[in-house]
Residue frames relative to the residue before (quaternion, step in Angstrom):
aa qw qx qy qz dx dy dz
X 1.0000 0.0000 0.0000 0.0000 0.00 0.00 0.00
X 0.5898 0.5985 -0.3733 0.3932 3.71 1.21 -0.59
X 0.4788 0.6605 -0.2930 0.4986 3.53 1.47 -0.35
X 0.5612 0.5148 -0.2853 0.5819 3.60 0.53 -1.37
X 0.7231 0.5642 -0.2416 0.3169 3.79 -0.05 -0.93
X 0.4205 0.7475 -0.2528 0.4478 3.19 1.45 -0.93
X 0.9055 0.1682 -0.0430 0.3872 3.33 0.64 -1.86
X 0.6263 0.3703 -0.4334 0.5318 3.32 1.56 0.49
X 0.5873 -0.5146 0.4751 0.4056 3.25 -2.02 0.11
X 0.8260 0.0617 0.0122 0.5602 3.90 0.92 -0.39
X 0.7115 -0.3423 0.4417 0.4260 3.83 -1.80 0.88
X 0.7894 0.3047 -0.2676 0.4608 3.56 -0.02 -0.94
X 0.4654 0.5641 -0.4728 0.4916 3.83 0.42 0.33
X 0.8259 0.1047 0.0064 0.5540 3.29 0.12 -1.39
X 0.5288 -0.7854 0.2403 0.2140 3.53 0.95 1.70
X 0.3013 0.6595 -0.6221 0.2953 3.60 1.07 0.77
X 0.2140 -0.5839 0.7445 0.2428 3.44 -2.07 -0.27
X 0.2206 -0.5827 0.7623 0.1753 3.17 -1.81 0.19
X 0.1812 0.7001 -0.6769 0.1373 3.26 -1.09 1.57
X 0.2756 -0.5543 0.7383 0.2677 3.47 -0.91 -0.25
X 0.5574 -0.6862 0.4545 -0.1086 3.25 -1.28 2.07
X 0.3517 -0.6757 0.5941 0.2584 4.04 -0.42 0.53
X 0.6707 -0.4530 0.4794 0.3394 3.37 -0.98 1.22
X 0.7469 0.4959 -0.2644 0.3555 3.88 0.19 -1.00
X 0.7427 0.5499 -0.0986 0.3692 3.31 1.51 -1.01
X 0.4983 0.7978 -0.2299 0.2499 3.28 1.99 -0.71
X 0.4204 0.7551 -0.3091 0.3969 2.80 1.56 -1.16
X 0.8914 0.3482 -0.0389 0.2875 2.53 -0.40 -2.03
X 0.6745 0.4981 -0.3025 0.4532 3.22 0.94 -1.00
X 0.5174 0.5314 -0.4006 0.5380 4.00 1.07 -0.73
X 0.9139 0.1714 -0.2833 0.2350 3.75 -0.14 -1.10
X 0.2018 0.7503 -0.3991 0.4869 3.14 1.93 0.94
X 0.6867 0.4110 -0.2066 0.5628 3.75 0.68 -1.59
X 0.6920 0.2464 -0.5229 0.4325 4.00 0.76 -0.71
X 0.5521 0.3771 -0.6613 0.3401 3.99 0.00 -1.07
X 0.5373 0.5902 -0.4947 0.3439 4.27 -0.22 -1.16
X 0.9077 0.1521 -0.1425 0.3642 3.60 0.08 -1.11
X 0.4248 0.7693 -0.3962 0.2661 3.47 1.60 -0.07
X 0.6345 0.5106 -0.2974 0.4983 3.72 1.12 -0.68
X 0.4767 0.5974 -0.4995 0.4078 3.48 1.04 -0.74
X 0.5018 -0.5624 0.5240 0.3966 3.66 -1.76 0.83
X 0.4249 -0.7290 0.5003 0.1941 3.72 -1.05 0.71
X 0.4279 0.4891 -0.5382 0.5367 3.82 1.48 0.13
X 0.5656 0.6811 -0.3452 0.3115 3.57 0.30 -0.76
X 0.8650 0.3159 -0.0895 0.3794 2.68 0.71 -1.49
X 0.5823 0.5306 -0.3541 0.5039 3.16 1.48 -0.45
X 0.4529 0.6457 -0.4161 0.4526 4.03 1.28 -0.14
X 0.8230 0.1832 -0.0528 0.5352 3.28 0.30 -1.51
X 0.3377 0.5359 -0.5394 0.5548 3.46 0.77 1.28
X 0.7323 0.1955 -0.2424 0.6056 3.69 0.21 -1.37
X 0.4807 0.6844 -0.4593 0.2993 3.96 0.14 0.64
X 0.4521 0.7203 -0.0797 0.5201 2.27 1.81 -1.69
X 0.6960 0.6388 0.0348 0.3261 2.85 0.02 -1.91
X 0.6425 0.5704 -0.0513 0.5091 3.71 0.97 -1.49
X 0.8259 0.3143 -0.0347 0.4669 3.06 0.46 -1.72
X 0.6131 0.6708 0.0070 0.4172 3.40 1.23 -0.79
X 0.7074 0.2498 -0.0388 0.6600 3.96 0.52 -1.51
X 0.3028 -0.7970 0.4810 0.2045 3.52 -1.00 0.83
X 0.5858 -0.6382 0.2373 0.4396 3.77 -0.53 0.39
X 0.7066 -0.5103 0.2023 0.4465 3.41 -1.22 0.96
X 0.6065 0.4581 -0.4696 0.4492 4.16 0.80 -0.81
X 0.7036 0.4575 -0.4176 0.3483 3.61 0.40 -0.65
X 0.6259 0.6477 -0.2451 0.3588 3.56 1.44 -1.07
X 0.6896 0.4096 -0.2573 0.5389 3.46 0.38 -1.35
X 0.7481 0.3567 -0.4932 0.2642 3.92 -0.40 0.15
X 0.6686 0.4464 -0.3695 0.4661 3.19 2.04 -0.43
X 0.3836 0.6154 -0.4873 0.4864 3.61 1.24 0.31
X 0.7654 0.4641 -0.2692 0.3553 3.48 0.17 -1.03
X 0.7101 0.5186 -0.3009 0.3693 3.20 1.15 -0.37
X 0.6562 0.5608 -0.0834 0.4980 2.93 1.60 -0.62
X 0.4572 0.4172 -0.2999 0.7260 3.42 1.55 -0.40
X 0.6733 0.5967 -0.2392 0.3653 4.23 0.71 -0.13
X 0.6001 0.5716 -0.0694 0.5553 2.63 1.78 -1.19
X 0.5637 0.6663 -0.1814 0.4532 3.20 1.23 -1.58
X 0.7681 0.3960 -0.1262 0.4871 3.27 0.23 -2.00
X 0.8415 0.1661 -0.4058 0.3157 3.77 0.15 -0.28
X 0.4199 0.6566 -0.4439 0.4422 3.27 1.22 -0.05
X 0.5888 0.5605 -0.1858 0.5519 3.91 1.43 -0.53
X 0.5630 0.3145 -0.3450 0.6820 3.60 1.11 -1.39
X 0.5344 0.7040 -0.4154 0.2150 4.10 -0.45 -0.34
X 0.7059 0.4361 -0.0807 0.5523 2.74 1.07 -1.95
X 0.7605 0.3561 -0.2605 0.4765 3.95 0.97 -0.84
X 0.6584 0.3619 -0.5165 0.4109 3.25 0.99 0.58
X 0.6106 0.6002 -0.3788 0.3514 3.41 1.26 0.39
X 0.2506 0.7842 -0.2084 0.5281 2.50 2.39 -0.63
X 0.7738 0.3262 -0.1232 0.5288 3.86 -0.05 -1.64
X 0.6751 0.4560 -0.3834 0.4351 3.58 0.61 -0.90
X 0.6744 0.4081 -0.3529 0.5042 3.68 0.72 -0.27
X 0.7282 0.3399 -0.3316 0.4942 3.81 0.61 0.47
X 0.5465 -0.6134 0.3878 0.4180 3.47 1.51 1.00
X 0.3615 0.6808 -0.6225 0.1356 3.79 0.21 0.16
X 0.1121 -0.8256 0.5045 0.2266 3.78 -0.60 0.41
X 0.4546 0.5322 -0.5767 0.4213 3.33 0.91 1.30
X 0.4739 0.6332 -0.4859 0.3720 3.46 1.05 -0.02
X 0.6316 0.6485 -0.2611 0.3351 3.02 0.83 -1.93
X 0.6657 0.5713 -0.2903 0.3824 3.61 0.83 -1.70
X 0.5659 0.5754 -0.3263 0.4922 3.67 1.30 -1.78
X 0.8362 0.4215 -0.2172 0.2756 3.28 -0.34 -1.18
């Protein structure tokens, strides 16, 4: 659908919607979008994927420090919870960490 977009000025031009989907509906609606795109030629798509892709994903020097931070962020916000985790089951190795 990010294709389609290309040639209009807006969602409501080229009659799409942006919604967010009841749990019950994913299904269906997901294996709708694959039968829809399954006939499409797949060189095609894999082109204007890595196009996508090109224009889009930033290069690896610019990438990997914001990964790391975020895979940082992740992990202690994770160590946090499991020492709060241990502190609530009386562990006194938490107690020492903290």
């Amino acid at each position: 659908m990010s294709a389609v977009l290309l040639f209009f000025e807006d969602p409501q031009t080229a009659n799409l919607k942006n919604c967010a989907l009841p749990d019950g509906e994913l299904n269906g609606s997901v294996d709708a979008l694959a039968r829809r795109i399954a006939p499409f030629d797949h060189e095609a798509i894999a082109v204007f994927k890595n196009l996508i892709d090109l224009v889009s994903m930033l290069p690896d020097e610019k990438m990997h420090p914001i990964w790391d931070a975020f895979t940082a962020t992740v992990l202690r916000l994770v160590y946090r919870r499991w020492l709060r985790f241990r502190e609530g089951c009386g562990s006194p190795v938490a107690s020492k960490i903290a």
